[in-house]
N, C-alpha and C positions, 0 to 999 in steps of 0.2 A: 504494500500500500504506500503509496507516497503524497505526503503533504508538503505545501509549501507557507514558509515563515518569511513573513515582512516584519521588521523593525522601524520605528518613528522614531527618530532620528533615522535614518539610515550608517550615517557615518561611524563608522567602526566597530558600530555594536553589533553589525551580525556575524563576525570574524570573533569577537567575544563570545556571544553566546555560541557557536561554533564548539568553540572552544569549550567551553563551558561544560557543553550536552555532550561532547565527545569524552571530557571527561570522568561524567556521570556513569556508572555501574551499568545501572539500570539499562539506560537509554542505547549505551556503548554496546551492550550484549544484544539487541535485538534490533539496531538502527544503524543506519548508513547516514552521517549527516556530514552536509556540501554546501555549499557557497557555488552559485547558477547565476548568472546573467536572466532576465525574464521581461517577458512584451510587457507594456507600461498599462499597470491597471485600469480599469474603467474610469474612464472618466480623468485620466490621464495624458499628458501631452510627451512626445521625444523619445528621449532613447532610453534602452533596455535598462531596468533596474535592479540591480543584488537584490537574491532571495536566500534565504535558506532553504534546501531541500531535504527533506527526512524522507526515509523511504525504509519502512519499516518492514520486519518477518516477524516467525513465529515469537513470542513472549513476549509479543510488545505489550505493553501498559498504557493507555491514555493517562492513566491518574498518573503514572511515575514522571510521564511524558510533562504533564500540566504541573504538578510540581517542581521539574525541574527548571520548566521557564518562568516559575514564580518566584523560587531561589535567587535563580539568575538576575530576573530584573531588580529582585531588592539591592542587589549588588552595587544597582548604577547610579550614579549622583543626580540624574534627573529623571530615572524609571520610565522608560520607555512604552508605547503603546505595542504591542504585540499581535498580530493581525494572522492567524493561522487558515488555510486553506485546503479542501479537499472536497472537489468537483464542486458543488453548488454548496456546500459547508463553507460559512464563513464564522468564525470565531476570532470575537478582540479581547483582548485582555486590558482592561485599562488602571482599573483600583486593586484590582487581585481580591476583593472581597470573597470572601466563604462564599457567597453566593455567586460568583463570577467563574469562579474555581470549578467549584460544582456543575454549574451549564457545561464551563467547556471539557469537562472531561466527560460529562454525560451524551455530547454531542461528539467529538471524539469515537467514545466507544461507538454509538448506534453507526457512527462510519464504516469502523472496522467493523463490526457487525456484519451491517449493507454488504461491506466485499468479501466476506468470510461466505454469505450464503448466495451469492451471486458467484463465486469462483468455485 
């Protein structure tokens, strides 16, 4: 399954968080995550903008997955918007509330789900 990560700012923090998720246990044992060039979002003008690409297999975890970019973004001095993507799945992380956390790992899994009984 693969998803794709946009960062607000863009500038250097998705080479961190990269970093970051590649570090993680969890994420590292059952994810591939890249740094992608990608067409400019809706509603966007120019040229190709860095994405992160996670492109996950068996043992993935949405929850380990959503925690790990919640970690992450505490990390940063101005905490970052978090914009996750998978086909018509859009997920933003903005406050990291309990309640924020929860949607998007809720939506997350029903993804993997989707592709689990469609493949």
């Amino acid at each position: 399954m693969r998803f794709e990560v946009w960062v607000e700012p863009v500038v250097g923090e998705l080479r961190s968080l990269q970093g970051w998720l590649r570090s993680d246990p969890d994420v590292r044992r059952s994810a591939v995550v890249e740094v992608r060039g990608s067409a400019p979002r809706p509603g966007e003008m120019g040229t190709a903008l860095d994405m992160l690409q996670l492109v996950t297999g068996n043992g993935w975890s949405a929850a380990s997955f959503v925690l790990a970019l919640v970690a992450w973004r505490q990390t940063r001095p101005q905490q970052p918007q978090v914009e996750i993507r998978r086909g018509d799945t859009v997920i933003v992380l903005t406050d990291c509330s309990d309640e924020e956390i929860e949607r998007a790992t809720r939506a997350l899994a029903a993804a993997a789900d989707d592709e689990d009984q469609a493949g």
